[in-house]
C-alpha angles and dihedrals in degrees: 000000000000113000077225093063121126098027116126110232133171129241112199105201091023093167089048119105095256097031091053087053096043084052097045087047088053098037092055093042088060104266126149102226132211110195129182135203141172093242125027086191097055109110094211084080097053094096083075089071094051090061124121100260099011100124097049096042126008118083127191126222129176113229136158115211094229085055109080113178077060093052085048094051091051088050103047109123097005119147094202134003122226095194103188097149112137134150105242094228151106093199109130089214100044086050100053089034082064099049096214091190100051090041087055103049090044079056092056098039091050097052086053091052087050101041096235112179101222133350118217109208119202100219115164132236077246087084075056125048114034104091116122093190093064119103106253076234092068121119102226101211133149092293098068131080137195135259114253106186088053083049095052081037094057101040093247086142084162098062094041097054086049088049090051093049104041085053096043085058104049079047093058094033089057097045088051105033091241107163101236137176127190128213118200113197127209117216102306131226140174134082125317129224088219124084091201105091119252125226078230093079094050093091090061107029082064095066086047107050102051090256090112116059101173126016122232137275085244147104130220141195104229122201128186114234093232088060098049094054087043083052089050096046088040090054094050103052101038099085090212091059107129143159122000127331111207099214102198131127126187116018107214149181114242076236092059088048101057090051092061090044092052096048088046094049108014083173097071118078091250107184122251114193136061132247094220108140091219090293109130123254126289128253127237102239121215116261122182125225096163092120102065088033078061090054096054096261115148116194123229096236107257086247087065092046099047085046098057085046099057087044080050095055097052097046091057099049091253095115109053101241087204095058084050098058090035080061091044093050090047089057093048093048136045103203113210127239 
């Protein structure tokens, strides 16, 4: 049992990918957890109550991040915050529709009304990687940003939104003295607690329904899930845990992607060329994850991760089982003309 059991802590997003398996991982160390969501009444959000533990110690609030006096009621009497609430888009509108700056300094103010302990922020390596002007030598490690106006530049309104409110909350942290620890997850995979299908799989549903042709001249840090919730609850209960923790494993090419998918599932159309536009191939950069290795994290290797999506996706209906056995079919005979 957890040293931490028994404390009350909130959990902003509660129904998200990260913020369900925050909740299942505190739930099942002891903790009494206070969620919230924008409906109480959407059913996407009825696997919470399935939880182990659910029905002694979680409670649902609904709370919207640019409402404050809701933000103040989920966090009454919580020891710690796990604010993990993000809109899923890269839609300019949606993005400046959600204020990410205004929504993360309520968090943080909130937390101080309340006399929260720490609060736990879900960035993303987005607020990173994404600097042309760095040497592809470069070490990316907790000290480097992003830039935003290449971000603005390069339509990654996602990333963007998650940059101006990860600074906005340093800024309002500092200002308030408010201990706070940020998590910045890579491109996360493995399987959700949701049925409901994330914006998150589409990266890979793509290379497994025939919508992708050919993969990207690109490389990518990939995260299990798992990972990502054990990171935001290891952060929270070591006391010298400080800054920002980059929570990324393998750093691959789409290339390299598609050939784990295709030796996992031979039976989907998996593409098999590159849109490179003549251009060579990309080069993996460096990306550090020594700080949560310090802390004792071990990372599910990304194989593993992409695997039990792809499991994931079937079982919930996402991944057509009959085109999967009309591929399989395809590979066994070879139909004459």
């Amino acid at each position: 049992m957890s040293p931490f059991s028994g404390q009350t802590v909130c959990v902003t997003g509660a129904g998200g990918y990260i913020g369900s398996w925050i909740v299942k991982l505190l739930l099942e160390k002891g903790y009494t957890v206070r969620g919230t969501i924008r409906n109480l009444d959407d059913p996407k959000n009825c696997h919470l109550r399935e939880l182990y533990g659910a029905k002694e110690r979680l409670n649902l609030f609904k709370a919207d991040l640019l409402d404050y006096q809701s933000l103040l009621i989920a966090m009454n009497g919580c020891n710690g915050v796990f604010h993990t609430a993000f809109l899923m888009t890269n839609s300019r509108e949606e993005i400046m529709e959600l204020v990410p700056d205004e929504g993360a300094r309520n968090v943080i103010k909130a937390a101080v009304e309340t006399k929260v302990g720490r609060v736990v922020f879900t960035s993303s390596v987005g607020t990173v990687t994404m600097d042309p002007n760095r040497s592809p030598n470069t070490i990316i490690d907790d000290s480097c940003w992003s830039d935003l106006q290449y971000c603005k530049k390069t339509n990654n309104w996602y990333c963007y939104g998650k940059m101006v409110a990860e600074k906005a909350a340093w800024e309002e942290a500092h200002e308030r003295r408010m201990d706070l620890v940020v998590i910045n997850p890579a491109l996360v995979v493995g399987p959700s607690l949701q049925s409901k299908l994330s914006p998150s799989f589409n990266h890979i549903l793509g290379y497994l329904n025939g919508y992708n042709k050919t993969y990207d001249n690109k490389v990518q840090s990939y995260v299990h899930v798992i990972d990502v919730a054990k990171a935001h609850i290891l952060v929270y209960e070591t006391p010298t845990a400080t800054g920002r923790y980059l929570c990324g494993g393998s750093v691959l090419h789409r290339g390299d992607v598609a050939d784990i998918l295709a030796k996992f599932f031979p039976e989907y159309p998996v593409p098999t060329k590159c849109m490179d536009y003549g251009e060579s191939r990309v080069k993996p950069f460096k990306l550090s994850n020594q700080k949560l290795l310090d802390l004792g994290l071990v990372f599910i290797p990304v194989e593993q991760g992409l695997y039990e999506t792809v499991k994931y996706l079937q079982e919930n209906g996402h991944l057509s089982i009959a085109t999967h056995l009309a591929r399989l079919v395809q590979l066994l005979f070879v139909l004459p003309a």
